[in-house]
C-alpha positions as CSV (number, residue, x, y, z in Angstrom):
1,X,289.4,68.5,83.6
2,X,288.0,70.4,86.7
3,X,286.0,68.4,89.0
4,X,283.8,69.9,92.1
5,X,282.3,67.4,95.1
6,X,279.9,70.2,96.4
7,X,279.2,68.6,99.4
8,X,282.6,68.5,100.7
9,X,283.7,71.8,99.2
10,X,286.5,69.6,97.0
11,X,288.1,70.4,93.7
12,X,290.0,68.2,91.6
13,X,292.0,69.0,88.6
14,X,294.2,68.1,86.1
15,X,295.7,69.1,83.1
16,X,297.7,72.3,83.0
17,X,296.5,73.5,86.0
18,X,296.8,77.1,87.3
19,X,296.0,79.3,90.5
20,X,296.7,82.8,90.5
21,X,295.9,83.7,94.5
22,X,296.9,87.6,94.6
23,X,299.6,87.7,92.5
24,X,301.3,84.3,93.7
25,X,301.6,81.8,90.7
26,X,301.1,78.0,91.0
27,X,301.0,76.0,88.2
28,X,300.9,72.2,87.9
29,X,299.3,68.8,86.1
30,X,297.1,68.1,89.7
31,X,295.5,70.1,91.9
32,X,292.8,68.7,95.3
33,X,291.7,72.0,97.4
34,X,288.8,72.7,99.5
35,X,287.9,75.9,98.2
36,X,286.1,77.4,101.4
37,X,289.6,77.2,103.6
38,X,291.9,76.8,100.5
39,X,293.5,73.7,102.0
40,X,294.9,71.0,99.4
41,X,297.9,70.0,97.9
42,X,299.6,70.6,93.9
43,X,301.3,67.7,92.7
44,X,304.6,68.5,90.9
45,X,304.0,72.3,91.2
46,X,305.9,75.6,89.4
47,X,305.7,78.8,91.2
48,X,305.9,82.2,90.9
49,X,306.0,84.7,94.3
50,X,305.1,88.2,93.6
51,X,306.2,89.8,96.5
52,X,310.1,88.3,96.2
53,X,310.3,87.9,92.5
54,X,310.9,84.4,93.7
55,X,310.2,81.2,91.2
56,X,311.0,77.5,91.6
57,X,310.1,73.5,91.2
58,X,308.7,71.0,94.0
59,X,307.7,67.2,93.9
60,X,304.7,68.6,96.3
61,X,303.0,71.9,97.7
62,X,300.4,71.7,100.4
63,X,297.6,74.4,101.3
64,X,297.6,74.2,105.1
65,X,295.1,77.3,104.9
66,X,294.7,80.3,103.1
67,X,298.4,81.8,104.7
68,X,300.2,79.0,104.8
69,X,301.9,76.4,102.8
70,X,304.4,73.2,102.9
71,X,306.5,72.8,99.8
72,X,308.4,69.8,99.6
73,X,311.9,68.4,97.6
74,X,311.5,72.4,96.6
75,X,314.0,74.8,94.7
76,X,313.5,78.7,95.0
77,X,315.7,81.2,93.4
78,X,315.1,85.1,92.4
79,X,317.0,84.7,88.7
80,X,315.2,86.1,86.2
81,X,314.0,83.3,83.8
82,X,315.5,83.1,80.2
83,X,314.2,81.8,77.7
84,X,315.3,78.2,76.3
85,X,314.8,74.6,78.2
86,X,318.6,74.8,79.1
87,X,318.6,77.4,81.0
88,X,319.6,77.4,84.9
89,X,320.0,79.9,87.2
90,X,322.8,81.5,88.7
91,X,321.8,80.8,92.2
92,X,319.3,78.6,93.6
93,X,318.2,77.2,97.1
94,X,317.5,73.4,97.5
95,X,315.3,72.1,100.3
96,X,314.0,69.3,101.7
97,X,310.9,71.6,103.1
98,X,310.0,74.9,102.5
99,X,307.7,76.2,104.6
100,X,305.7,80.0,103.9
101,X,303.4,81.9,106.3
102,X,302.1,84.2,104.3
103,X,300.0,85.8,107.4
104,X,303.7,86.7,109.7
105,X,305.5,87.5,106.1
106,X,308.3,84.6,106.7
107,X,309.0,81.6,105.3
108,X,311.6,78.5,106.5
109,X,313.9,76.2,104.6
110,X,314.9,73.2,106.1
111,X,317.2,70.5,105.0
112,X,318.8,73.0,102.1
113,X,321.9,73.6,100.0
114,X,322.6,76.6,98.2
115,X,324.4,76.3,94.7
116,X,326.1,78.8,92.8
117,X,326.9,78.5,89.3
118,X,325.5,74.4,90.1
119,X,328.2,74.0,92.2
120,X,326.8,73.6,95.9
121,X,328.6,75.8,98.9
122,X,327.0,76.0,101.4
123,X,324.5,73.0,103.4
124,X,321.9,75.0,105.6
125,X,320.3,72.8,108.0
126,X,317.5,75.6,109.1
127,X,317.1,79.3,107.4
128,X,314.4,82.0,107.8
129,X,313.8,84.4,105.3
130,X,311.3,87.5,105.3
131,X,308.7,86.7,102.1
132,X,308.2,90.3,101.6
133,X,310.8,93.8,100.9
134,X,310.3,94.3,104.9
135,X,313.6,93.8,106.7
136,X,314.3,91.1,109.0
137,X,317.0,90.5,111.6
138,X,319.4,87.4,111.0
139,X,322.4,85.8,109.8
140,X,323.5,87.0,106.6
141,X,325.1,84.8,103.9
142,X,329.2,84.2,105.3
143,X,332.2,85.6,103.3
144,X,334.7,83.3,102.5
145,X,338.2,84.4,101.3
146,X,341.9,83.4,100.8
147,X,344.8,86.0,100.0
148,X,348.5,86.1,101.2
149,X,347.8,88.7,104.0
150,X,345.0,87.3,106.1
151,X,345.2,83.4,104.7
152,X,341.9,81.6,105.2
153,X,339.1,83.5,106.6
154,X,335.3,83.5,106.9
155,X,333.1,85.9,107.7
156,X,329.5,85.9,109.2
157,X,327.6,88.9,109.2
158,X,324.5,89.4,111.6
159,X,322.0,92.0,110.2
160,X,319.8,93.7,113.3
161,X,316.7,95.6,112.4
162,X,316.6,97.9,115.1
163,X,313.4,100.1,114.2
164,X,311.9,101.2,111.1
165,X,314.6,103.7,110.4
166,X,317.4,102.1,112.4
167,X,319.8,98.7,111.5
168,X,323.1,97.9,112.1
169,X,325.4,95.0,110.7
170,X,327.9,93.2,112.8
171,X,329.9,91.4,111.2
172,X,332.6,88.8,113.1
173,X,335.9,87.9,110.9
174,X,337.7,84.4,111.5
175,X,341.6,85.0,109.9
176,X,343.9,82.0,110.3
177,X,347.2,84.6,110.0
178,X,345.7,87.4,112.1
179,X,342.8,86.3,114.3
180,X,339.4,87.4,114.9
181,X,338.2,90.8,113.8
182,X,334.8,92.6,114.5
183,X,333.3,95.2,112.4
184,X,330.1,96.5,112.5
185,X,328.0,99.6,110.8
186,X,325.1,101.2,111.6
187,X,322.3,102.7,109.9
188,X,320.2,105.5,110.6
189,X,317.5,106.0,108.1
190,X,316.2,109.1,107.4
């Protein structure tokens, strides 16, 4: 059922609702949205990114404007789907909030968790992530690791976008039987 209040520009519908907005999915049983600045919200929304080849679930997703939007009690994974109800992915990020500006190509995830194999590892209270195949400068995802040699260690590599045909990765290593060890690499693109 699609509903439209011309006066104040609203839609309402339910059903098996779907929006296709270039190439970005949403798909959901309720959908309100003013259609002139695309703000609203999707109740119990599925999604499909184009750019990232990213999918996931949410309780809610608001349309802030036409670049920007709040998803909350959100998953988000790049796993390609099988088929069957069973299935779960490999990996998938948890969060609280996700928020995506479509307009500066980024998107935040606050409040996460990120599971592997459903087992969580690793609680992120704040990440930033680049919505598009353009690079961005930040913390990459830390190494853990355990042998007879080094004993416990963790690293945490930082990724630096220098220029379009520059980067370089440092990447500081915490070893409890030898210390601290810094490596780095860097890139020139050509």
């Amino acid at each position: 059922r699609l509903e439209y209040h011309q006066p104040d520009d609203q839609a309402r519908a339910r059903g098996q609702v779907r929006v296709n907005r270039a190439g970005n999915v949403y798909e959901g049983p309720l959908l309100e949205l003013k259609l002139e600045s695309f703000e609203g919200f999707f109740s119990q929304p599925r999604y499909y990114f184009r750019n990232n080849d990213a999918h996931g679930e949410a309780a809610r997703l608001d349309f802030l404007d036409e670049h920007r939007t709040v998803i909350r009690q959100a998953t988000l994974t790049t796993c390609t789907r099988q088929p069957g109800p069973g299935w779960l992915p490999d990996w998938i990020l948890r969060a609280s909030t996700l928020r995506l500006d479509n307009e500066e190509e980024v998107g935040t995830a606050e409040g996460a968790v990120l599971s592997f194999m459903q087992v969580p590892i690793l609680p992120i209270p704040y990440l930033s992530f680049p919505l598009t195949e353009q690079r961005k400068s930040g913390l990459l995802p830390p190494t853990p690791g355990l042998d007879d040699v080094n004993g416990v260690e963790l690293a945490l590599p930082y990724y630096w976008n220098i220029a379009p045909n520059r980067d370089a990765t440092l990447t500081p290593t915490l070893m409890s039987k030898r210390g601290i060890n810094l490596a780095s690499e860097f890139r020139y693109l050509e």
